[in-house]
N, C-alpha and C positions, 0 to 999 in steps of 0.2 A: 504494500500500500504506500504509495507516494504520499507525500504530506504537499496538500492544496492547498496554497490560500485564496478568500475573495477577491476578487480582481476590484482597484480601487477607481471607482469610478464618480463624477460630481453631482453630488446630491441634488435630488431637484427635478431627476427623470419619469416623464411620465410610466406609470405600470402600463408595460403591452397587454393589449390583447390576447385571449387565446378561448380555446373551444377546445377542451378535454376530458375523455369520459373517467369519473369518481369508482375508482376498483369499489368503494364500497356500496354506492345504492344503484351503481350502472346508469347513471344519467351524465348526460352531456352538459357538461357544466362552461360557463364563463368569468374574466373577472368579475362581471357587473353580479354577476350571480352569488360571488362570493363576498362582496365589495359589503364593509361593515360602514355603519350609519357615521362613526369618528375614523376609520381608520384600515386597514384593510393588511395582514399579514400572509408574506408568501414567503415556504421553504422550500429548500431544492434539498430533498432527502433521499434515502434506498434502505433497502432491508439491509443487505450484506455489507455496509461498512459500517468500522468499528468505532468509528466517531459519530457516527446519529445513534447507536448501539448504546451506546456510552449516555446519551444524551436524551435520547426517546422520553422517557418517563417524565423530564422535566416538560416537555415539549406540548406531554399529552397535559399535565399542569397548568403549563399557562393556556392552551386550550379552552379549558374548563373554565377557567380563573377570569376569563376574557371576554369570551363570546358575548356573555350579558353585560357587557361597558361598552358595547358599538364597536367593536373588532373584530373585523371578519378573518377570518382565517383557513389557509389550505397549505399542502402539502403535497409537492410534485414531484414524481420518480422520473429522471430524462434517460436513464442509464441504459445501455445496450442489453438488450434480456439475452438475446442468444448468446453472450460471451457471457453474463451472469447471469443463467437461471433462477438465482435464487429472488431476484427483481423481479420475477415477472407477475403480471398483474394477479393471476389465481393467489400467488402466496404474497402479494402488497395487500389483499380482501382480506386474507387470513390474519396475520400480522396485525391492519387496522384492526379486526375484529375480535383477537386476543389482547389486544391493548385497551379498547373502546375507546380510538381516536374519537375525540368529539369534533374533527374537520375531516372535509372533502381529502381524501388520498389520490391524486391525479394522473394518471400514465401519458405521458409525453414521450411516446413510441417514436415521433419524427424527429425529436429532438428540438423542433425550431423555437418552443417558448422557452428553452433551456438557451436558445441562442440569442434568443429578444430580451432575455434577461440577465446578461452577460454572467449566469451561472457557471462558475468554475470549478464548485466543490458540493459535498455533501458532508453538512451540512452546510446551507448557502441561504442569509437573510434579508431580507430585503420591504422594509415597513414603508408604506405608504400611507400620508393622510386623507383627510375626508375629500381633497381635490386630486387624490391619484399621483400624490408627488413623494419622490420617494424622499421620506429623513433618515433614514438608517439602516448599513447596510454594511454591521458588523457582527461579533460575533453572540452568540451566545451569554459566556463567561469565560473564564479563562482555563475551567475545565478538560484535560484532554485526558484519554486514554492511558492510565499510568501515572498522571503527573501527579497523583494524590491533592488534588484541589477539588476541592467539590462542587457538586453541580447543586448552582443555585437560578440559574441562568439571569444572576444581576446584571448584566450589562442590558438586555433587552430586555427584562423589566423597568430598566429606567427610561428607553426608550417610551416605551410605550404609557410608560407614567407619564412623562412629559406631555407626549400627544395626549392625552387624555385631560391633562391639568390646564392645556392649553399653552404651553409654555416651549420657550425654543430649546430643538433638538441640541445635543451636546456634539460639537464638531469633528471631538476627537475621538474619533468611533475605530476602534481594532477590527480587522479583517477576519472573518470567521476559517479554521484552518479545519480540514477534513482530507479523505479522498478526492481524488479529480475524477469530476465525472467520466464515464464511460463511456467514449462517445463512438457513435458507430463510424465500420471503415471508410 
């Protein structure tokens, strides 16, 4: 597993479009679909690596902790299924549904909203406010696989605290580091 980081990009980008079916309830979802009343959250995740692995539980947390404060939220797989079967959408359903994700689990089988949203890694963050503009697009917390730091996921709690309090994002936002995604040949 290569170690990926967020590719740093200037705040301010609108969230793309995109039209991808939820491994969990099989509807074709969009952002407007997902798009929450203050704010709108989107991760670029997978089953088989060991830093959404690591992280998952907190994820499903703010999930739950969110949804009812106007925070829309989803969760997008871009990764090559046929070089990593264990991505593929039967067992992204399974997964969602042994965890009870409380968001959309998305299959991005073309890869292209993984490429409209300069996703580099899993996990990969990217918060948008109530006008589609991206404030933060760092990491988690400082959490990794091994390093004995524990996952609280305060850095995108603060985020999203801010958006919520109304108050300006914090500038100096760390790059969320994972796997690079898998992207097909």
């Amino acid at each position: 597993m290569a170690l990926t980081f967020t590719k740093p990009i200037t705040l301010g980008f609108r969230a793309p479009d995109f039209s991808l079916p939820d491994t969990i309830s099989g509807k074709t979802l969009s952002f407007n679909d997902i798009k929450g009343e203050k704010g709108t959250l989107i991760i670029f995740i997978c089953n088989h690596c060991p830093y959404v692995q690591h992280v998952i539980h907190e994820l499903v947390n703010i999930g739950n902790e969110y949804r009812n404060k106007g925070i829309g939220m989803a969760v997008i797989n871009p990764n090559d299924v046929e070089a990593y079967p264990e991505d593929r959408p039967e067992k992204m359903k399974e997964w969602a549904e042994e965890l009870k994700f409380p968001f959309p689990y998305l299959y991005d089988e073309s890869q292209e909203t993984a490429k409209a949203y300069e996703a580099a890694c899993t996990p990969d963050f990217d918060l948008f406010d109530q006008d589609d503009k991206c404030i933060y697009r760092g990491q988690l917390d400082g959490a990794r696989p091994g390093n004995d730091i524990p996952v609280t996921g305060k850095d995108l709690r603060e985020a999203l605290n801010l958006l919520l309090d109304g108050k300006e994002e914090n500038k100096n936002q760390i790059p969320s580091a994972g796997c690079g995604i898998k992207w097909k040949e």
